[in-house]
C-alpha positions, 0 to 999 in steps of 0.5 A: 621402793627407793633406796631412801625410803628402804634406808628410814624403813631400816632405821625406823626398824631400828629405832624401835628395837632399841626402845624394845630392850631398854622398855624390857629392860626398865619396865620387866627387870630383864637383864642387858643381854635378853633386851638386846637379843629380844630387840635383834630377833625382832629387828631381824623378823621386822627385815625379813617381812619388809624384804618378802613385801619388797619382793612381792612388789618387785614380781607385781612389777616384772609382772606388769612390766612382761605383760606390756611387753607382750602386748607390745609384741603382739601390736608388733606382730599385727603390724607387721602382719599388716605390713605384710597383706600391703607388700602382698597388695602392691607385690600383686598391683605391680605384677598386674600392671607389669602384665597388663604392660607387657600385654600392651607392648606385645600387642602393640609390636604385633600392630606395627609388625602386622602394619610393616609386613603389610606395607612390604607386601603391597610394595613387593606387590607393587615392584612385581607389577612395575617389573613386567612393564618395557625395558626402556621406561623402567628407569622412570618407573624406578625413581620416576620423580614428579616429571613424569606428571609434570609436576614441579616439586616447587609448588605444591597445587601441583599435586592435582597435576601428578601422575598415579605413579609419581604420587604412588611412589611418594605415598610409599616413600612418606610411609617407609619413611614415617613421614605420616602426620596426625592433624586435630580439628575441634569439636566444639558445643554450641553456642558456647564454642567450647571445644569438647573433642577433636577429630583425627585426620592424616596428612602424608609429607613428602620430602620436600615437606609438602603436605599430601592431601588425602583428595591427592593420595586416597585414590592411588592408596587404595589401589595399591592396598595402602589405605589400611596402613594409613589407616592404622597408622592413624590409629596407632597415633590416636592411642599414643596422643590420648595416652599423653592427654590423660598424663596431662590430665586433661578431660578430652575425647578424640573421635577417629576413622576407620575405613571400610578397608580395615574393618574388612581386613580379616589379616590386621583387624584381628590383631587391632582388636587384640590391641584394643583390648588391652587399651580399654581405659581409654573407652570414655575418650575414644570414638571410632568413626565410620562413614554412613556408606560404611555402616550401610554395607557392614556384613555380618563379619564387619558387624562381628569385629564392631560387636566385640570393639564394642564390648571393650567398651568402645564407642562409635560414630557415623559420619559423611551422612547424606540423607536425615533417614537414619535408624537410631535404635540400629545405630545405639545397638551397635554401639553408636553415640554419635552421628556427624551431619554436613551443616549443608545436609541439615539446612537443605533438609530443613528447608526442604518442608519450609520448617524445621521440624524434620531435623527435630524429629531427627535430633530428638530420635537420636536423644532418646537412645542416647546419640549426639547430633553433630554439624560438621563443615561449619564455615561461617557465621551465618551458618552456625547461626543457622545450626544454632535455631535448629538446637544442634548441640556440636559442631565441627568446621574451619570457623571453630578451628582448622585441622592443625597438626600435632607436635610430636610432644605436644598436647597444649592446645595451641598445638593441636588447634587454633580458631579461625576466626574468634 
């Protein structure tokens, strides 16, 4: 209760006890002293029952009062407990991501260690070969520049006239010098022209600038056992471009070669393949391609290494396909889901039998186990056309877009492909 309300209670208490002795003392002839005595013992029993009932309040109160606090606390304690399960959660997230991180980058520097020691291999290799060669053409081999095929560096058709040693020396000095280049050619859909992927191709530089062409470098590259490197270096920048694409959020898939030379490399693919592991959530947007011949010829070891790429999740595709006989339950149980077709192939099929009913028969074979038909080297109008009455749903070629190259930081797609022709 208030102090106010104690305070009339009080008086009330008062009030009475005094009309107690004077009614006693009117009405039953008892002297002053007794009505007065009477009226204090009464005023003072009055007080004490009121002050037992204040107490007794007061408790329920303190009562009420520790219960909610106890409440409280144990609302406290299961929020904190809940607190807690979360700092656990995300202590746990962030020891996983910082593994998974750490396992990236250790994977990662194998590749590059594995891709420098192979590259001083070949071109220790190399020096030894050029060592045993007279004394008297040993300065030309050593620095032999572009004379030695009569090439003037000024003008860059020259490459068809370079001797193997003086494009050899430029491939590895492009190589020791990362001067590699990753080129993006479009995938489009058809009719719409819309693109969907792209493909991963390399270009070499040399010093002056001049883009090295792989009809220029492939042959000397793979005599000098280059060819992986290239490779792989190919594919090391294909992760790091789709690593850039997903932070931009854009829903796109790179298609990427690898040659019969790294899938037969029992040094380096192991090693890839660890790295690959541990890049797994880019599965959905990355397809390894691999040429028809290279399919044909894949022995049990090269069927192993595609068996467990596969099993990361990855995809692939076959390429530089030159008859329309192909198996299409062999190729989905390797992990095949795409096949490229030169437009050129697939026409002269078509017209082969005066119809088109074997490029049907091809197109609908690969449907039902999951494979999409893709026309490459599509060139003009007339033959997209073409490609278009045949019901190909993708193509590939100059007319969608020229393979451009790749700004260093770049994803938009004006930096990484360009129509040709709208």
């Amino acid at each position: 209760m208030s102090f106010l309300t104690n305070t009339l209670i009080l008086g009330s208490y008062i009030v009475v006890a005094v009309a107690l002795s004077l009614g006693l003392q009117a009405f039953l002839d008892v002297s002053e002293f007794v009505g007065w005595l009477a009226s204090a013992v009464f005023f003072l029993f009055a007080a004490q029952i009121h002050a037992a009932l204040n107490r007794s309040h007061e408790n329920e109160l303190i009562t009420d009062a520790m219960a909610a606090a106890k409440k409280s606390m144990v609302a406290i304690e299961q929020e904190n407990e809940t607190l807690r399960e979360r700092l656990d959660t995300l202590k746990a997230h962030v020891d996983r991501t910082d593994k998974a991180r750490n396992m990236k980058l250790v994977s990662e520097m194998k590749v590059l260690e594995s891709l420098v020691q192979q590259m001083a291999s070949n071109v220790l290799r190399q020096a030894k070969l050029e060592a045993g060669d007279d004394v008297e053409d040993k300065d030309e081999v050593l620095n032999p520049g572009w004379s030695i095929g009569g090439f003037d560096r000024a003008n860059p058709s020259g490459f068809d006239r370079a001797s193997d040693e003086a494009l050899l020396s430029e491939v590895r000095q492009s190589l020791q010098e990362d001067r590699v280049d990753l080129y993006l050619q479009p995938i489009v859909s058809l009719p719409q022209r819309k693109t969907r992927y792209y493909e991963a191709l390399t270009r070499l530089r040399s010093e002056e600038g001049q883009i090295i062409m792989p009809r220029h470098y492939l042959r000397v590259a793979e005599r000098a056992g280059l060819i992986t490197t290239i490779d792989n270096l190919l594919l090391f920048r294909c992760v790091k471009v789709l690593r850039r694409l997903i932070e931009s959020s854009r829903d796109i898939g790179v298609f990427c070669n690898i040659s019969a030379h790294s899938l037969q490399d029992d040094v380096f693919f192991p090693q890839f393949l660890e790295y690959m592991e541990n890049q797994s959530d880019l599965a959905s947007r990355l397809i390894f391609e691999f040429g028809q011949d290279t399919v044909d010829m894949c022995g049990p070891m090269e069927l192993a290494n595609l068996r467990r790429l596969a099993g990361f999740g990855f995809t692939f595709s076959v390429d530089r396909v030159t008859s329309l006989v192909l198996d299409p339950a062999f190729l989905r149980d390797r992990g095949f889901r795409f096949a490229k077709v030169p437009a050129q192939v697939l026409l002269d099929d078509g017209r082969r039998d005066n119809s088109q009913d074997r490029v049907a028969a091809l197109k609908d074979s690969l449907g039902r186990v999951g494979l999409d038909l893709i026309a490459e080297q599509i060139e003009d109008a007339r033959v997209m056309d073409q490609i278009v009455s045949l019901g190909v749903d993708f193509g590939q070629g100059y007319l969608f877009g020229e393979p451009r190259p790749l700004r260093r930081n770049a994803v938009e797609p004006s930096a990484i492909a360009g129509s040709r022709a709208a």
